[in-house]
MARBA-3410 file (N, C-alpha, C, O; in Angstrom, 1 decimal):
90
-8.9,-1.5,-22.0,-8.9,-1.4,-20.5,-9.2,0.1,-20.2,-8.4,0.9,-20.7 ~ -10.1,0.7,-19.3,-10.3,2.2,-18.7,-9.1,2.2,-17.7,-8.5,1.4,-16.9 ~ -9.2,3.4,-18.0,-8.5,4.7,-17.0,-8.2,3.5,-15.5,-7.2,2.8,-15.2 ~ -9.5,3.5,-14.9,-9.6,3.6,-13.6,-8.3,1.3,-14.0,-7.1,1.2,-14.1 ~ -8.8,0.9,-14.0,-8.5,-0.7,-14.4,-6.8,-0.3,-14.6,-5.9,-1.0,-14.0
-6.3,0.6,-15.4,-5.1,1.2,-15.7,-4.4,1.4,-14.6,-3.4,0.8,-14.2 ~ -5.3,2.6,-13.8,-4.3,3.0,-12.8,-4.4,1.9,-11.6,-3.5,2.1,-10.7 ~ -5.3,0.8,-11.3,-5.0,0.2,-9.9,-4.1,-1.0,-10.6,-3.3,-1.4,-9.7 ~ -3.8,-1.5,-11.5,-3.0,-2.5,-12.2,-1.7,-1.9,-11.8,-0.8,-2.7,-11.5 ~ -1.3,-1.0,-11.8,-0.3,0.3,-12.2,0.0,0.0,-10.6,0.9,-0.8,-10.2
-1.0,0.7,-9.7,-0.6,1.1,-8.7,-0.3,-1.0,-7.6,0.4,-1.6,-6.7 ~ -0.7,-1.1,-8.1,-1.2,-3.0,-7.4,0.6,-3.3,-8.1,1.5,-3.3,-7.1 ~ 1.2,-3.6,-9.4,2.5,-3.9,-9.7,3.1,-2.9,-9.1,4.4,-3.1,-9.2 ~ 2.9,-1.8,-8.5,4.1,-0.9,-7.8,4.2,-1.3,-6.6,5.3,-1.1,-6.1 ~ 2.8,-2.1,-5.6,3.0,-2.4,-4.1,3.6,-3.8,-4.4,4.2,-4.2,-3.4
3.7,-4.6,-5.3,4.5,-6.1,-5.4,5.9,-5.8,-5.7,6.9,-6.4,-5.2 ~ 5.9,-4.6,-6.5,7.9,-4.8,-6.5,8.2,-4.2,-5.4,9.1,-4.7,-4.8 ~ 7.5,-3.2,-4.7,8.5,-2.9,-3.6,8.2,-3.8,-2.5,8.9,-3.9,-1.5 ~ 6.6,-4.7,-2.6,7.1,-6.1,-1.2,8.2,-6.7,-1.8,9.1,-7.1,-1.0 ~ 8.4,-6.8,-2.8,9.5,-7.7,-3.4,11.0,-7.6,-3.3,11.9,-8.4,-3.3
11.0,-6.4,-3.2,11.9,-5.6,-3.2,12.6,-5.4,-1.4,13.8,-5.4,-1.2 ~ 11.9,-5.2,-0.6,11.4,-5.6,1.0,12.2,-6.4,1.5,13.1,-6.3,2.2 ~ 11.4,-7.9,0.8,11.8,-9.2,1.3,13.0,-9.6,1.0,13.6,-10.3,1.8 ~ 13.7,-9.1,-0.2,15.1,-9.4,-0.8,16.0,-8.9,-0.1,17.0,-9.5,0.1 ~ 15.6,-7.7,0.3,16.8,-6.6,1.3,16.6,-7.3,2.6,15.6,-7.5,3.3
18.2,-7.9,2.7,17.8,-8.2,4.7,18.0,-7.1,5.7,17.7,-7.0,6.9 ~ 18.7,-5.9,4.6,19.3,-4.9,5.7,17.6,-4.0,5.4,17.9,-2.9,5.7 ~ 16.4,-4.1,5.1,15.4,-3.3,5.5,15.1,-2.8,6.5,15.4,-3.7,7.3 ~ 14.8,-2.1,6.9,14.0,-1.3,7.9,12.4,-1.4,8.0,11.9,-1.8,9.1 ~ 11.6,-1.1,6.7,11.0,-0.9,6.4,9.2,-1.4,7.0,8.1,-1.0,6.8
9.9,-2.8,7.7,8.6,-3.2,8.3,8.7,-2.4,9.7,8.0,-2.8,10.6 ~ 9.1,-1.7,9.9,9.2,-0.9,11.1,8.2,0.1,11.3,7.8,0.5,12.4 ~ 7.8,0.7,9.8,6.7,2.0,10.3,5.6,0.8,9.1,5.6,-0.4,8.7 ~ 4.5,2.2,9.1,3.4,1.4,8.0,4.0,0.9,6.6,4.8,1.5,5.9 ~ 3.3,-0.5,6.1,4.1,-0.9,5.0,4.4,-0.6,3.5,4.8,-1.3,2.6
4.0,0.8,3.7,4.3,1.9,2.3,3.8,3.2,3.5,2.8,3.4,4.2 ~ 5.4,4.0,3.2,4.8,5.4,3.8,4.7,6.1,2.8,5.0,5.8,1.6 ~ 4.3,7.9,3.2,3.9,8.2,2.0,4.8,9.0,0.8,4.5,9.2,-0.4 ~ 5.8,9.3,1.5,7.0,9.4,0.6,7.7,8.7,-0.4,8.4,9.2,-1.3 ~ 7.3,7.1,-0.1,7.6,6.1,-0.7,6.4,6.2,-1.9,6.7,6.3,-3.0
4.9,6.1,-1.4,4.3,6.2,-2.6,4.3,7.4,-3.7,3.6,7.3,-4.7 ~ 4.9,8.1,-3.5,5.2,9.6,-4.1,5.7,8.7,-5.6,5.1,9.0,-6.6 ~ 6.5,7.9,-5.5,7.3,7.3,-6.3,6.4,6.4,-7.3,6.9,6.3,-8.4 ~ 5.4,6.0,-7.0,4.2,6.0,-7.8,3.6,6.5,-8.8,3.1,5.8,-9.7 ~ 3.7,7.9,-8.6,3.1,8.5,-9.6,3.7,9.5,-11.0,3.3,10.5,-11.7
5.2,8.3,-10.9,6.2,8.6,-12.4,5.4,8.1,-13.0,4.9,9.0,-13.7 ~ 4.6,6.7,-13.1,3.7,6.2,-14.1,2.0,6.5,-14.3,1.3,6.5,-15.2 ~ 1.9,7.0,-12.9,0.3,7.3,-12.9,0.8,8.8,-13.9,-0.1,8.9,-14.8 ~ 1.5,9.6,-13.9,1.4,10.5,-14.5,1.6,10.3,-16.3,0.9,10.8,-17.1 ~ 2.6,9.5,-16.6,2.5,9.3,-17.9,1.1,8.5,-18.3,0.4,8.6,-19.3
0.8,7.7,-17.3,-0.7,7.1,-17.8,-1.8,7.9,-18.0,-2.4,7.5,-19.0 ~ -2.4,9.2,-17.2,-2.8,9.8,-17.5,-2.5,11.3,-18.2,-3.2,12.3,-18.1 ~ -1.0,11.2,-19.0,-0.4,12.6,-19.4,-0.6,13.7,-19.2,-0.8,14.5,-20.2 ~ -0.7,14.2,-17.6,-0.2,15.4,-17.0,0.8,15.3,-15.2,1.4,14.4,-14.7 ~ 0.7,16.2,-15.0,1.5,16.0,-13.5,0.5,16.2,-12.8,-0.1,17.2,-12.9
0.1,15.2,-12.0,-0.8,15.6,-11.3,-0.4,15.9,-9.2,0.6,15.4,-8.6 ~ -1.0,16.5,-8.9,-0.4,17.1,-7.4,-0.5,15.9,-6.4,-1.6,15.6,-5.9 ~ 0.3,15.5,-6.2,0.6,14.5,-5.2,0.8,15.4,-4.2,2.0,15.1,-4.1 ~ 0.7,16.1,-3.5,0.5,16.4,-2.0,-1.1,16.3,-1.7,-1.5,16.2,-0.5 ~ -1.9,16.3,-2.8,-3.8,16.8,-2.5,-3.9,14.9,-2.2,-4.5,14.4,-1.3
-3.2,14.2,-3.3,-3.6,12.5,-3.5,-3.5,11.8,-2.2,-4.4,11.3,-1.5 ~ -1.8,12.0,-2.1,-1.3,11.0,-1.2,-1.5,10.9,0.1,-1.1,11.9,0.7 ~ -2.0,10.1,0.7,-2.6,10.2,2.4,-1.2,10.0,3.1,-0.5,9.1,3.0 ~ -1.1,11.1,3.8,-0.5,11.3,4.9,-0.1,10.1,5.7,-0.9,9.2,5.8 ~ 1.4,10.0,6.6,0.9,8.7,7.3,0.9,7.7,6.7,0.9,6.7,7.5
0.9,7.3,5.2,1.4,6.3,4.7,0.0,5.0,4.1,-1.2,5.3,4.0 ~ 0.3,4.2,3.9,-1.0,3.3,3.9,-0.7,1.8,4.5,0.4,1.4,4.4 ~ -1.8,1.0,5.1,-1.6,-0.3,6.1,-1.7,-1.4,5.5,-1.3,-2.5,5.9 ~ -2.4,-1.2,3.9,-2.3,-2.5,3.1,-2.6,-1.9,1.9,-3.2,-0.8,1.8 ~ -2.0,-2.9,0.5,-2.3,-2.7,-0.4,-3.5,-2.4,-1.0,-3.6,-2.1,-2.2
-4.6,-2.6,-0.1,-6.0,-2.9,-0.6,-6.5,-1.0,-0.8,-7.1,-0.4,-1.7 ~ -5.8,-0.7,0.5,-6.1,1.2,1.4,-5.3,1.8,0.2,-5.9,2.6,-0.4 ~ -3.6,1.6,-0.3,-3.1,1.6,-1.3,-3.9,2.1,-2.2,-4.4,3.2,-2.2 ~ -4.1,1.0,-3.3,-4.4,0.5,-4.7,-6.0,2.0,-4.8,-6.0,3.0,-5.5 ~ -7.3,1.3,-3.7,-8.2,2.6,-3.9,-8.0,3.4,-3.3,-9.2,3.8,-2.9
-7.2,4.1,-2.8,-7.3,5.7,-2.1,-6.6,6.4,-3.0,-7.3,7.3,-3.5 ~ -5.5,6.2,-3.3,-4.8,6.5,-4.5,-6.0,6.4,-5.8,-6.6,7.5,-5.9 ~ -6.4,5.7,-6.6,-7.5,5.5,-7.6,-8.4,6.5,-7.5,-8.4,7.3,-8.5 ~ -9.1,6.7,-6.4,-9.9,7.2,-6.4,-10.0,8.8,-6.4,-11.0,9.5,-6.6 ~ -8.7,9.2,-5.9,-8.4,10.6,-5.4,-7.7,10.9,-7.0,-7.9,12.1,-7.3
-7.3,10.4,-7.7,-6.3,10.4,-9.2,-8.1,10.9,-9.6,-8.6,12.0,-9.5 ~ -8.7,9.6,-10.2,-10.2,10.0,-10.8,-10.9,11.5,-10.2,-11.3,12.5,-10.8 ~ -10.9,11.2,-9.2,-11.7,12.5,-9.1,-11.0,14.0,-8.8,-11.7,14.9,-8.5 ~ -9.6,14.0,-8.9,-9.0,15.2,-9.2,-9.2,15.5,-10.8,-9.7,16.6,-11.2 ~ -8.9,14.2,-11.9,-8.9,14.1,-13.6,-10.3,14.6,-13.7,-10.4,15.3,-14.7
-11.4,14.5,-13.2,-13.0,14.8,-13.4,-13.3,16.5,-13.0,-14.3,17.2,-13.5 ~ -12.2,17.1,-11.8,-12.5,18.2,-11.3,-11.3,19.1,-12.0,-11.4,20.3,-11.8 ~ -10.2,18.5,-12.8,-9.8,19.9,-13.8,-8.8,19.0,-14.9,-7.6,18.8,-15.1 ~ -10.1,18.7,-15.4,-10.3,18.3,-16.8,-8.9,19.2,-17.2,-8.5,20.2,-16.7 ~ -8.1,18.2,-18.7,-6.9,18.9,-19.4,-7.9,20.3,-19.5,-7.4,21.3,-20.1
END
């Protein structure tokens, strides 16, 4: 499996436990702002970073404002991860 297949599997099982996670809590809040804000995704990238074994800067990644579906999720995140790993190579 590549990199890229790695990290949206990664990031796609992190937006299902926390709908999952959502739906279970009745005391949520959470449908209240967009349905991952971006603080929340922050929490993401414990795995994206051992996947790709460095720390990578989640203030440059994570979109502001949060994301409106898993779809905006899964490639904005992917994409921004790859082409930071391509612009400073270990």
């Amino acid at each position: 499996m590549d990199i890229k297949t790695q990290i949206e599997t990664l990031l796609s099982a992190f937006w299902d436990k926390r709908a999952q996670d959502i739906i279970d809590d009745p005391l949520s809040t959470d449908e209240l702002g967009a349905p991952l804000d971006s603080i929340s995704a922050v929490d993401a990238f414990v795995g994206i970073d051992k996947l790709v074994q460095r720390k990578l800067p989640v203030e440059l990644i994570i979109r502001h404002g949060g994301y409106d579906s898993k779809d905006q999720f899964v490639s904005d995140i992917t994409d921004k991860v790859l082409r930071h790993l391509k612009q400073a190579p270990k």
